[in-house]
C-alpha positions as CSV (number, residue, x, y, z in Angstrom):
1,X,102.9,101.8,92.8
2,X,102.6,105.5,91.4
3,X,102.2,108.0,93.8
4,X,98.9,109.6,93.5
5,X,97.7,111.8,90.8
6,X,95.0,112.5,92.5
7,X,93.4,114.7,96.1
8,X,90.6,113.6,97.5
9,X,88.3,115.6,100.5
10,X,86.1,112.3,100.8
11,X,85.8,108.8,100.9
12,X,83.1,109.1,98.3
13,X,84.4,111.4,96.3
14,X,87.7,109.2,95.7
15,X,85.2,105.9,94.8
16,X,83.3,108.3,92.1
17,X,86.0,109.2,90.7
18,X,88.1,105.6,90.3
19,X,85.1,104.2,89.2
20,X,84.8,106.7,86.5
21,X,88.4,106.0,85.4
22,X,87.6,102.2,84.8
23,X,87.8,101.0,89.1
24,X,84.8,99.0,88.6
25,X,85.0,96.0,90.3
26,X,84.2,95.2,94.9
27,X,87.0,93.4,96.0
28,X,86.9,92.1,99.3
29,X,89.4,90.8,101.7
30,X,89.6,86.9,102.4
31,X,91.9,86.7,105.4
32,X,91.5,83.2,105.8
33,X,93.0,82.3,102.0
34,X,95.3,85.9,101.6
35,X,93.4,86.6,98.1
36,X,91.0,89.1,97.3
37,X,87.9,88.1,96.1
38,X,85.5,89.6,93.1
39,X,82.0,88.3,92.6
40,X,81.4,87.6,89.0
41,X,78.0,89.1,87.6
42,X,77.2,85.3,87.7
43,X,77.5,85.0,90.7
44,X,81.0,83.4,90.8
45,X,83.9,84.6,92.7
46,X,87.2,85.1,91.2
47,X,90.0,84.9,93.6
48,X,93.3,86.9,93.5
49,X,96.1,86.1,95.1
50,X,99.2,88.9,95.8
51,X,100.6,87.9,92.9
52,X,98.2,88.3,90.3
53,X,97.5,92.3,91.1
54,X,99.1,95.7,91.9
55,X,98.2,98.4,93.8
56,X,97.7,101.3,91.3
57,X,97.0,104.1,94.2
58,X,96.4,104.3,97.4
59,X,94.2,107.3,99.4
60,X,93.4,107.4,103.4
61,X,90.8,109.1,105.1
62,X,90.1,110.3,108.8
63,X,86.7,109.9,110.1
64,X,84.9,113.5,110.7
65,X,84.1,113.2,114.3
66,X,86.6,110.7,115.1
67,X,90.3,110.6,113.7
68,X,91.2,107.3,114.8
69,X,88.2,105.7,112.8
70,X,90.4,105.8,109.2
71,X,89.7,104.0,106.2
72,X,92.5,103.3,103.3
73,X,91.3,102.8,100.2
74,X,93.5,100.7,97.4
75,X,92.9,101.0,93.8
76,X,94.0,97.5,92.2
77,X,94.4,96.4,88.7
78,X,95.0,92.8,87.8
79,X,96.6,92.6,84.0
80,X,96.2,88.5,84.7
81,X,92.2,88.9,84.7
82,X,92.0,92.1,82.7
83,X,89.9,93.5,86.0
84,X,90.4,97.2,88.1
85,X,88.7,97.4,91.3
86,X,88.9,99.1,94.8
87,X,89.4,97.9,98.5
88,X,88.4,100.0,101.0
89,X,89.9,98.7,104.6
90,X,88.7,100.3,107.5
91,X,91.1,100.3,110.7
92,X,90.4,102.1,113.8
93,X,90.0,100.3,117.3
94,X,89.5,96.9,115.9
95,X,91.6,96.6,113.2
96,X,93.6,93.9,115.1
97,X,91.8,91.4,113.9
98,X,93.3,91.7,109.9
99,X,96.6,90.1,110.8
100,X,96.7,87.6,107.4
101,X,99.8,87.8,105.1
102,X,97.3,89.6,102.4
103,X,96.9,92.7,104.4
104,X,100.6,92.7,105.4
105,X,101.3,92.9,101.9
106,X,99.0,95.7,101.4
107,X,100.3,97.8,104.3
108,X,103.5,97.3,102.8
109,X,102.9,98.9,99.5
110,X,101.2,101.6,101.6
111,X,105.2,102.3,102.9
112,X,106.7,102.8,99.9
């Protein structure tokens, strides 16, 4: 992972701006298989497992009124499916729950 090229102020503003540079695709976390998934515009999924992508950047945010209600969002590319996309992952008080070896190996790449 590169370090970031990039300063956001806002959640939004980082999500504008990777979608302009090509971040186009929803991924969402399956805990329960350790993938990420991408719906296909027909309505498919695509799942990813750890090995098939990289984290390309990763940016965290503090809520406004709350500084414990963060959110971390991963810009991921997969060269395997030709695909870029974002995860956002919100964590605060109930991020407990995400325990799955997919999130560890996101958290890890946050580290580095």
């Amino acid at each position: 992972m590169d370090s970031n090229k990039y300063d956001y102020d806002t959640l939004s503003q980082a999500v504008n701006d990777l979608i302009k540079r090509g971040y186009t695709t929803d991924f969402l976390i399956e805990t329960e298989k350790d993938c990420l998934i991408c719906k296909n515009n027909d309505g498919t999924a695509r799942e990813l497992s750890p090995e098939e992508f990289k984290i390309d950047e990763v940016y965290r945010f503090e809520g406004m009124t709350d500084p414990g209600d963060e959110s971390i969002l991963f810009a991921i590319s997969s060269p395997v499916h030709d695909i870029k996309g974002i995860v956002i992952n919100s964590y605060g008080a109930d991020f407990g729950y995400r325990s799955s070896k997919l999130v560890e190996h996101l958290n890890r790449n946050l580290e580095k």
